[in-house]
Structure formats: structure tokens, C-alpha cells
C-alpha positions as CSV (number, residue, x, y, z in Angstrom):
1,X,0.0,0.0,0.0
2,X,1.3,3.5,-0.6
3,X,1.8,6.1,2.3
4,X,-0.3,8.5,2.4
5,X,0.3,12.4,3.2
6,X,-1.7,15.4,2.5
7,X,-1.7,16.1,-0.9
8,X,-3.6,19.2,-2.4
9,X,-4.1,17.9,-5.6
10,X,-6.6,14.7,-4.7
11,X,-10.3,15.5,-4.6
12,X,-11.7,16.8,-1.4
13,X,-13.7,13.3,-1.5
14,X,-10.8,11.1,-1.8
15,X,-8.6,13.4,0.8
16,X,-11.7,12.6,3.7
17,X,-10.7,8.9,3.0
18,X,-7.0,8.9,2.7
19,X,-7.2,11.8,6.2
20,X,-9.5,9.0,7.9
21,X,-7.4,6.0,6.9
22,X,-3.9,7.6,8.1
23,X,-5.9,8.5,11.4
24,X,-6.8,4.9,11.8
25,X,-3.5,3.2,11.1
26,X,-2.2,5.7,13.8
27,X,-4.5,4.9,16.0
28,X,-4.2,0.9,15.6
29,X,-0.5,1.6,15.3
30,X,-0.3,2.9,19.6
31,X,-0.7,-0.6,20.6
32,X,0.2,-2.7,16.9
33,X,3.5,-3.3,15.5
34,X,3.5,-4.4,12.0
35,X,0.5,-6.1,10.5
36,X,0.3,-3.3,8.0
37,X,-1.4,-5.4,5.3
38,X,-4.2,-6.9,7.4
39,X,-4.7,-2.9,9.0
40,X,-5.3,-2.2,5.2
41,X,-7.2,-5.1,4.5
42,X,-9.6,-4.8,7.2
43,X,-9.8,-0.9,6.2
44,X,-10.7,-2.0,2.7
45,X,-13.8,-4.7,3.9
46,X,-15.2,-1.5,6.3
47,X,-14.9,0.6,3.2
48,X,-16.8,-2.1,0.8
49,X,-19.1,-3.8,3.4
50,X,-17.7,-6.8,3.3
51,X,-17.0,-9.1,6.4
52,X,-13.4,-10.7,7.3
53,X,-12.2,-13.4,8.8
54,X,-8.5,-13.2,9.8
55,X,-6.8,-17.1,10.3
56,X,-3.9,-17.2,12.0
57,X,-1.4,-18.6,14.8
58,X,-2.7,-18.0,18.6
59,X,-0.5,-15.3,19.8
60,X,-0.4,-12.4,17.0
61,X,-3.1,-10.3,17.9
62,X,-5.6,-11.0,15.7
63,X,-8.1,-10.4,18.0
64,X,-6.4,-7.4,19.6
65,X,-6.6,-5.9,16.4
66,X,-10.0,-6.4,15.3
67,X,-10.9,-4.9,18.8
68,X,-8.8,-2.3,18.1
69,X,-10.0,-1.6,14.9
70,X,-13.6,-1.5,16.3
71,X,-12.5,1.5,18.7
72,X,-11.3,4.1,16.2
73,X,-15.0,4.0,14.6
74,X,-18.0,5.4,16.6
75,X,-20.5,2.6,17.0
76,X,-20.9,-0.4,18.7
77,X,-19.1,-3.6,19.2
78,X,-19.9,-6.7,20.5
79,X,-17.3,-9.6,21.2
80,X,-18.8,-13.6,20.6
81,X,-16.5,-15.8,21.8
82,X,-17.3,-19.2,20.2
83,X,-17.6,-22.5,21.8
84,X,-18.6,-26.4,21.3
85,X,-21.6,-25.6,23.4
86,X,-22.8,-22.0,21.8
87,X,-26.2,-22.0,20.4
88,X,-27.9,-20.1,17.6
89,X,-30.4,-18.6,20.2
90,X,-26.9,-17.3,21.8
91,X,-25.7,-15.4,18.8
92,X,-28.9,-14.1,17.5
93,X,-32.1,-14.0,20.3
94,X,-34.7,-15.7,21.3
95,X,-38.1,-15.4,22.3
96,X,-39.0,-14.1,25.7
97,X,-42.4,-14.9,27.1
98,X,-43.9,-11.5,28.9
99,X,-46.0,-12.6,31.8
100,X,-47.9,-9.3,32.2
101,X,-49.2,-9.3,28.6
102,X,-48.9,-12.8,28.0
103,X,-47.3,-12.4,24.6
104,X,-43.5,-13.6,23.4
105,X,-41.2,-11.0,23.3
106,X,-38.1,-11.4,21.2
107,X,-34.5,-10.6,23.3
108,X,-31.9,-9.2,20.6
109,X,-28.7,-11.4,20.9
110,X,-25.3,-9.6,20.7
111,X,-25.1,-10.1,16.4
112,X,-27.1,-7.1,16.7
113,X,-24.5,-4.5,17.0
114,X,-22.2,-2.5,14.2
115,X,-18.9,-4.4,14.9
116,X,-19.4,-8.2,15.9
117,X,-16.1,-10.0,16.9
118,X,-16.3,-13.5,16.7
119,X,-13.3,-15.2,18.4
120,X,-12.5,-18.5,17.1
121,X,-15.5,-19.1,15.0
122,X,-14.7,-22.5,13.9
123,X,-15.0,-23.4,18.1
124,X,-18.5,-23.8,17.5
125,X,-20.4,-26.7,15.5
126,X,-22.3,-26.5,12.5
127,X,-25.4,-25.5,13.3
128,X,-24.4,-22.3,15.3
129,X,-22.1,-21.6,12.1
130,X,-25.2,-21.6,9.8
131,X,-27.0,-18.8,12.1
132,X,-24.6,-16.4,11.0
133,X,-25.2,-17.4,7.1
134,X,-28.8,-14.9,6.9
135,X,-27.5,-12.1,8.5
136,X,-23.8,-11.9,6.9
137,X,-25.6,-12.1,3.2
138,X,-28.7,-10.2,3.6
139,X,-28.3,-8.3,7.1
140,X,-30.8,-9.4,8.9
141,X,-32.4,-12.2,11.3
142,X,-35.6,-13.9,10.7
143,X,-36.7,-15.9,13.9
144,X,-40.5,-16.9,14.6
145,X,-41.4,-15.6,11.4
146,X,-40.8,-11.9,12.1
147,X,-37.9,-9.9,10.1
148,X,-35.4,-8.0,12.1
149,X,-33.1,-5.8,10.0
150,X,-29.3,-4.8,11.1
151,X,-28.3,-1.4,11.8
152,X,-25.9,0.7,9.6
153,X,-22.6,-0.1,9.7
154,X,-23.0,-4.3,10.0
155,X,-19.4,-5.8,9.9
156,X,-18.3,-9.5,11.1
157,X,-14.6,-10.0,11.9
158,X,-14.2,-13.3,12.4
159,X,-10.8,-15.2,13.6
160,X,-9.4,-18.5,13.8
161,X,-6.8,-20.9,14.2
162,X,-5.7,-23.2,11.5
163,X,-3.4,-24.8,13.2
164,X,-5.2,-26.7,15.8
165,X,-7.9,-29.4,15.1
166,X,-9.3,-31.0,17.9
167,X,-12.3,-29.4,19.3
168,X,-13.2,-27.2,16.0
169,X,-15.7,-27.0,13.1
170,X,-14.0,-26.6,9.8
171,X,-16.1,-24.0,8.2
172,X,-18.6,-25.2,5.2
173,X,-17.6,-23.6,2.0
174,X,-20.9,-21.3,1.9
175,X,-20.0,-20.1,5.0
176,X,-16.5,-19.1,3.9
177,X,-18.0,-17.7,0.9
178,X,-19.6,-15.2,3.3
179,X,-16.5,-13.7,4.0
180,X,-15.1,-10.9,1.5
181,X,-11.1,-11.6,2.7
182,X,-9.5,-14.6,4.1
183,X,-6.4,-12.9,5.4
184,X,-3.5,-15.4,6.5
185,X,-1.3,-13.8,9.0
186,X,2.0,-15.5,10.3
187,X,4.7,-14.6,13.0
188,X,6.1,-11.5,13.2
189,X,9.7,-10.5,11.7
190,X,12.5,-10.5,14.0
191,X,12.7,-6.4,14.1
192,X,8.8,-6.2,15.0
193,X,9.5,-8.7,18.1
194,X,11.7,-6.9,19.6
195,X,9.9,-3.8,19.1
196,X,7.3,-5.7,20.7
197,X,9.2,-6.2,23.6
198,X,10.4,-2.5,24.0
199,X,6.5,-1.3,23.6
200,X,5.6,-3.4,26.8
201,X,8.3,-3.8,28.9
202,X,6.3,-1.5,31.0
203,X,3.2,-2.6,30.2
204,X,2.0,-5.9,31.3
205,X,-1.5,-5.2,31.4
206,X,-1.4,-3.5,28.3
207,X,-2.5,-0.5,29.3
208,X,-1.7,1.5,26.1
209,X,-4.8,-0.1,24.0
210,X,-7.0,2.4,26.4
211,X,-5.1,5.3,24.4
212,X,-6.7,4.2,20.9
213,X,-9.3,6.4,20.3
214,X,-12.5,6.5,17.4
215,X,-11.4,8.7,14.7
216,X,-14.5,8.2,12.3
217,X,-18.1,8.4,12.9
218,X,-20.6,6.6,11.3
219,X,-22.1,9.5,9.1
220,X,-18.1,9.6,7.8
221,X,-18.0,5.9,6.9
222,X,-21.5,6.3,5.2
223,X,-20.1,9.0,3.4
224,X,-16.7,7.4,2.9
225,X,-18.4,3.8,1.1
226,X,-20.4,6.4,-1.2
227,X,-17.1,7.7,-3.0
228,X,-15.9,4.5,-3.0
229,X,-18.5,3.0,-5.1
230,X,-18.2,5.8,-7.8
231,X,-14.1,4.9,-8.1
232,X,-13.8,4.4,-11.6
233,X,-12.9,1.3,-13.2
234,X,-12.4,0.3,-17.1
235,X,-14.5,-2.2,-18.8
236,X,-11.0,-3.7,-19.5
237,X,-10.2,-4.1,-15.7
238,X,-13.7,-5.7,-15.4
239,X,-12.7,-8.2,-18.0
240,X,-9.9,-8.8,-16.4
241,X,-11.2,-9.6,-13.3
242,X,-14.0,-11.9,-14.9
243,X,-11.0,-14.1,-17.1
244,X,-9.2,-14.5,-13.4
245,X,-11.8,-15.5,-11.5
246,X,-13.5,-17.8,-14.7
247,X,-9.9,-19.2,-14.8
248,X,-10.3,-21.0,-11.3
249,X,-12.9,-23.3,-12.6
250,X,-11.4,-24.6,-15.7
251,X,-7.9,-25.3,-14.0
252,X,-6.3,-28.6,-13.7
253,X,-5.5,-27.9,-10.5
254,X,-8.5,-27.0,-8.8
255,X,-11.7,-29.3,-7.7
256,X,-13.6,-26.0,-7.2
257,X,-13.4,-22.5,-8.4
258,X,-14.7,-19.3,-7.2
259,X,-18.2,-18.1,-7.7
260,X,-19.5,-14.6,-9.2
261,X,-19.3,-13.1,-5.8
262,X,-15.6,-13.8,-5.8
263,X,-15.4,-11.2,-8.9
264,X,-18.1,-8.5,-7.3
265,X,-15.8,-8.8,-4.4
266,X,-12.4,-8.2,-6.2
267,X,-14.0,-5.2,-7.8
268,X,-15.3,-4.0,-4.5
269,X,-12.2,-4.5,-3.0
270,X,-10.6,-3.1,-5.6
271,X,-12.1,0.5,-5.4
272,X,-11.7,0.9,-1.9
273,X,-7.9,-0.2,-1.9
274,X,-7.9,2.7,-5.0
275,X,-10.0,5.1,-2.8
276,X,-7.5,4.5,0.3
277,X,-4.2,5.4,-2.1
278,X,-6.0,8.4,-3.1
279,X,-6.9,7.6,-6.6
280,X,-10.7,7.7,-8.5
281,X,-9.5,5.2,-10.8
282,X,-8.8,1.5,-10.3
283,X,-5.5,0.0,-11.3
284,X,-4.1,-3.8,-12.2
285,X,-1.8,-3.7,-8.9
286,X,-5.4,-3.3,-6.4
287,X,-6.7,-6.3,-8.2
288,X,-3.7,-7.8,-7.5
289,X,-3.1,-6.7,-4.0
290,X,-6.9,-8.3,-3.0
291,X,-7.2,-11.1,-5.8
292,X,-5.5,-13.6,-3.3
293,X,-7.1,-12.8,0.3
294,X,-10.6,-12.5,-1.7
295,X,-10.4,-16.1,-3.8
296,X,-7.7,-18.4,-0.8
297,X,-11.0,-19.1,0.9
298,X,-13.3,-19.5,-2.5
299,X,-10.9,-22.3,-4.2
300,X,-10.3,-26.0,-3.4
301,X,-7.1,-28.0,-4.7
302,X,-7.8,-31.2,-6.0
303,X,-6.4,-34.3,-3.6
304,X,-3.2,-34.9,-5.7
305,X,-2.2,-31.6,-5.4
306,X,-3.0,-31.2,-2.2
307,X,-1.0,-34.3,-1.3
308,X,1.9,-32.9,-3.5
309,X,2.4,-29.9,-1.3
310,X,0.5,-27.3,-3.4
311,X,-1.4,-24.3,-2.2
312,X,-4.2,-22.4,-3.3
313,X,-1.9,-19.1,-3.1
314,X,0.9,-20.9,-5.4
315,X,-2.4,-21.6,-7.5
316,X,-3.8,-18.1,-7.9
317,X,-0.3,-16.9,-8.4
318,X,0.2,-18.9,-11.6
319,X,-3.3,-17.9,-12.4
320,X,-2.8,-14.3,-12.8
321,X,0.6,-14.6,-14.2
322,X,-1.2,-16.5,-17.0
323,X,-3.2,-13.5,-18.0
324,X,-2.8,-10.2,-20.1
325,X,-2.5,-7.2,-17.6
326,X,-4.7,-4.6,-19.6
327,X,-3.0,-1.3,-20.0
């Protein structure tokens, strides 16, 4: 991603994004250290109203971050932590039976919020997974026949660990198709550790995350997903994106390729990254810098290649390396 300073000549429009994103990399950057690229991804999903989930190691704040991130904006957060014995009635409500006028009252569970962490999401079995599918694709929750709809902003960060099976779900691919980014996050370099260790000698408790503070309200994010639907991008580009993502399901390699939401997404994904480097115009290098974290989650490797070592990054690599870049 490029850094971002005041610069007179971008459009007022695009300098309110480019002012809010520096202010919430600052922000996130108090208590982070690194982790630049998942700060930018997770800008990019608030920006396009798409949800994330971030799949990592235990240990490298994925969590912390998404908490974080949910400070700088002004709205609410809830936190579900996810376990073998959660229930759907747990995430979304249930029905509440009013002695006094003898009717069923529904209680609103804690999805009903603007920013909904969900800790370890594959903790939880299948059918507390599936209550999340409605409200992630249409934002809202239907439940004894009545409709309730989702407040503005509605935004899922969802994290888990890859690592560790015993005890977890592995998430269906519909439900992964939910998700606008996968975003794979790994150990930290040696340089960011040991700034790591400097930042909290001090701080055991980690007292500096109470000095992160929200930068953006919601009328500004409303305001901020408007320009970035009007970022302009050539019919070419859109070709381009199409012959990518139409390439995952006629490759040798693959069992199963990426749907049409996979391309909507890389488009979406696209503008906001374009928006956020202070341009109205999409370029190849934003497709490029979401193509992978939007279609890691939306492909499956055929056994043999799976057994051969292969991954579905290696995949998509040779994928767009296969294809014309428009100029």
C-alpha cells in the first residue's frame, strides 16, 4: 500500500478517506506493531461492506486488532467468543415470554451491533455456524417468522486458528463464501519482536490499548463507502477480473473454483484499496493486492495436489501470471 500524506491535488472526497485511513492506522499503530497489510485489508472490507475473517497462529493479535479496529470507529461492538456448546439462540435472540401481557417477546442477541467480533469461530459446531449465514448475506435475522433488519454499519470479523484441530468446526464452503477476505497472517519478523518487547516492557497489562481512540463516525463511513462505489474502473479491468476468477474453474489444479461473488468482491475490494491510495480510478496492482485474500477461501485443490504440497496461493499466483494485464 502507498503512504499516504496530505496532498492538495486529490479531490476533497478522496482526501476525507486517505485523512480517515492515516488516522486509523495511527490509531491501531499505539498498541500494533506491523500487521500493515491486514490494517489495510480490514480498512478495505469497512470501506466495501464486506465481512473478514483473519486465520492465523494464537498469539499475533488478531483479536487485539479487530478490537482495536472497532475502537477508532464510533459505534458499537460486541465480542462472541465461540464454543462447542454455543447455540444459535446465543448469537442471535430468542423469544421471551412477557408474563404481564402474555405475549413472546423477542430478546436481541449480541449479532445485533455494528462491529461483531467472533473469536474463534470454527470453536462452535455446524449449526451455530449456519445462524450467521442470513444475517452476513442479507443483514438481517428472521426468527419466529418476524424480520429484524441490522443497523448501519453491520461488519463480522471473524478469527481462527488453522493450526489446531481437535475441538473445532471446519467452516462449510458457503459459510466461507460469506467472507469478502481470508487474510493469513504469520509470525512476526525479527525487528517487529523486539519492538514488541520494548512497547511493553512497562506494560503488562497493556494499558496502552485504552489510548486508541474513534477517529471516524458513522455518518463519515457512510459518506466514505459512497465515494468508493463511484471509483472508476475500465470495462478492461472488469474483463480482467471476470477471465481470473472464470480461470479457477477450468484449471487442472482445482476441484472447485470461485463463484460470481468472488469477482463482485475483487471489484469492491478493488475501489476501496484505489480510494484509500487516493486515486478515483482503479489500477491492475489493487486487483492484485486483494485477488488472493478474496479467492484463498473460495478455491479447493484437487487431492493430488494437495498431497503434493501445493497451495491455493501458489495456484492463484500462476493464475494471474497467466493472463494479459490490460494497460
Amino acid at each position: 500500500m502507498e503512504e499516504n500524506v496530505f496532498n492538495p491535488e486529490i479531490s476533497p472526497e478522496l482526501q476525507q478517506i486517505t485523512v480517515s485511513v492515516n488516522a486509523i492506522r495511527s490509531e491501531l499503530h499505539k498498541v500494533i506493531i506491523g500487521q500493515s497489510k491486514l490494517i489495510d485489508l480490514l480498512i478495505a472490507g469497512i470501506f466495501s461492506g464486506g465481512h473478514i475473517l483473519i486465520e492465523g497462529v494464537p498469539g499475533i493479535a488478531k483479536t487485539l486488532t479487530a478490537k482495536l479496529l472497532a475502537k477508532t470507529i464510533a459505534t458499537e461492538f460486541s465480542r462472541i467468543q465461540f464454543t462447542p456448546d454455543l447455540m444459535p439462540t446465543d448469537v442471535l435472540g430468542t423469544s421471551v415470554f412477557n408474563q404481564k401481557t402474555a405475549e413472546f417477546n423477542f430478546k436481541k442477541g449480541p449479532i445485533f451491533s455494528n462491529i461483531v467480533l467472533i473469536d474463534e469461530i470454527n470453536r462452535s459446531p455446524a449449526k451455530t455456524q449456519a445462524a450467521l449465514l442470513e444475517v452476513m448475506e442479507e443483514l438481517k435475522v428472521t426468527m419466529d417468522g418476524e424480520t429484524y433488519a441490522m443497523g448501519f454499519p453491520f461488519f463480522v470479523i471473524a478469527t481462527q486458528n488453522p493450526i489446531e484441530q481437535e475441538g473445532t468446526y471446519k467452516l462449510p464452503e458457503a459459510q466461507l463464501d460469506r467472507f469478502l477476505f481470508r487474510i493469513k497472517i504469520s509470525y512476526p519478523e525479527l525487528e517487529e519482536e523486539k519492538q514488541i518487547l520494548y512497547r511493553f516492557k512497562e506494560d503488562f497489562t497493556n494499558r496502552q490499548k485504552d489510548s486508541v481512540n474513534a477517529v471516524m463516525s458513522m455518518e463519515q463511513l457512510k459518506v466514505c463507502r459512497e465515494i468508493v462505489e463511484k471509483i472508476h474502473i475500465k470495462d478492461e479491468l472488469l474483463d480482467y477480473i471476470a477471465n481470473i476468477v472464470f480461470k479457477t474453474r477450468n484449471h487442472g489444479d482445482l476441484f472447485l473454483g470461485a463463484s460470481p461473488r468472488a469477482s463482485l468482491n475483487i471489484m469492491k475490494a478493488s475501489k476501496a484499496i484505489a480510494a484509500m491510495n487516493g486515486r478515483n480510478f482503479v489500477t491492475p496492482d489493487d486487483i492484485h493486492f486483494v485477488a488472493y485474500p478474496v479467492l484463498n477461501h473460495r478455491i479447493i485443490l484437487t487431492p493430488d495436489k494437495e498431497l503434493e504440497g501445493y497451495d491455493s496461493e501458489s495456484v492463484i499466483k500462476s493464475i494471474i501470471e497467466t493472463i494479459d494485464v490490460p494497460r
